[in-house]
C-alpha positions in Angstrom: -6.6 84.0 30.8 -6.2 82.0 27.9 -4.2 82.9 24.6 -6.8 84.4 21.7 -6.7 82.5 18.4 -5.5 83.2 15.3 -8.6 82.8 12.7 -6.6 80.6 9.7 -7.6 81.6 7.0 -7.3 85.3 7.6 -3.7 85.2 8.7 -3.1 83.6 4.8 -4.8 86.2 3.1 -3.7 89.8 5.0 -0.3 91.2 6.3 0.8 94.0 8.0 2.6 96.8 6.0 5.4 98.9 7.0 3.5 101.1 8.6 1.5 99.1 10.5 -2.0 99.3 7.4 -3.4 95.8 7.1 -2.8 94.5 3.4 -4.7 92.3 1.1 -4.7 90.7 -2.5 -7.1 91.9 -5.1 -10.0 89.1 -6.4 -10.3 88.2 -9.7 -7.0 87.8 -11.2 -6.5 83.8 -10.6 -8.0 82.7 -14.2 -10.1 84.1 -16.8 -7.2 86.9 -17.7 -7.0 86.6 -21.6 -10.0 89.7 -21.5 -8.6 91.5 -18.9 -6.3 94.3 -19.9 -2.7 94.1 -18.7 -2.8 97.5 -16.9 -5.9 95.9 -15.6 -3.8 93.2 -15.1 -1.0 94.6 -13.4 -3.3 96.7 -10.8 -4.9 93.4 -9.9 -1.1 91.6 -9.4 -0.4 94.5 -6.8 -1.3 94.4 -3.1 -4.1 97.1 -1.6 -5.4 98.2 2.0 -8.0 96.8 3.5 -10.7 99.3 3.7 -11.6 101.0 6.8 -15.3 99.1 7.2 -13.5 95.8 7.3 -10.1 96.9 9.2 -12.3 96.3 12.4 -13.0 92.7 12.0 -9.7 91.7 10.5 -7.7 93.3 13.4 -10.7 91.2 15.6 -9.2 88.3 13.3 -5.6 88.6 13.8 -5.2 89.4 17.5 -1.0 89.0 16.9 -0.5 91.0 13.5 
């Protein structure tokens, strides 16, 4: 059987945490940030989970993470 592929551009946008949740980046804070608030901001800087309707097809994704 042959080895599954990793999909590229997934493996550069999510990681594993710790525990083994999938992490991702928040959109939305590359430009545009002099009307964004900096707790708004700061929330965006920070990492999140991936929510549990996509967790499916990024695992599907990332055979290896």
């Amino acid at each position: 059987m042959p080895k599954m592929k990793t999909h590229r551009g997934a493996a550069k946008r999510f990681k594993k945490s710790g525990t083994g949740k999938i992490q991702r980046n928040h959109a939305f804070h590359s430009h545009i940030l002099t009307k964004k608030s900096p707790g708004r901001k700061a929330e965006l800087a920070r990492e999140t989970q991936v929510s549990k309707a996509n967790e499916k097809t990024v695992k599907r994704m990332l055979p290896y993470l």
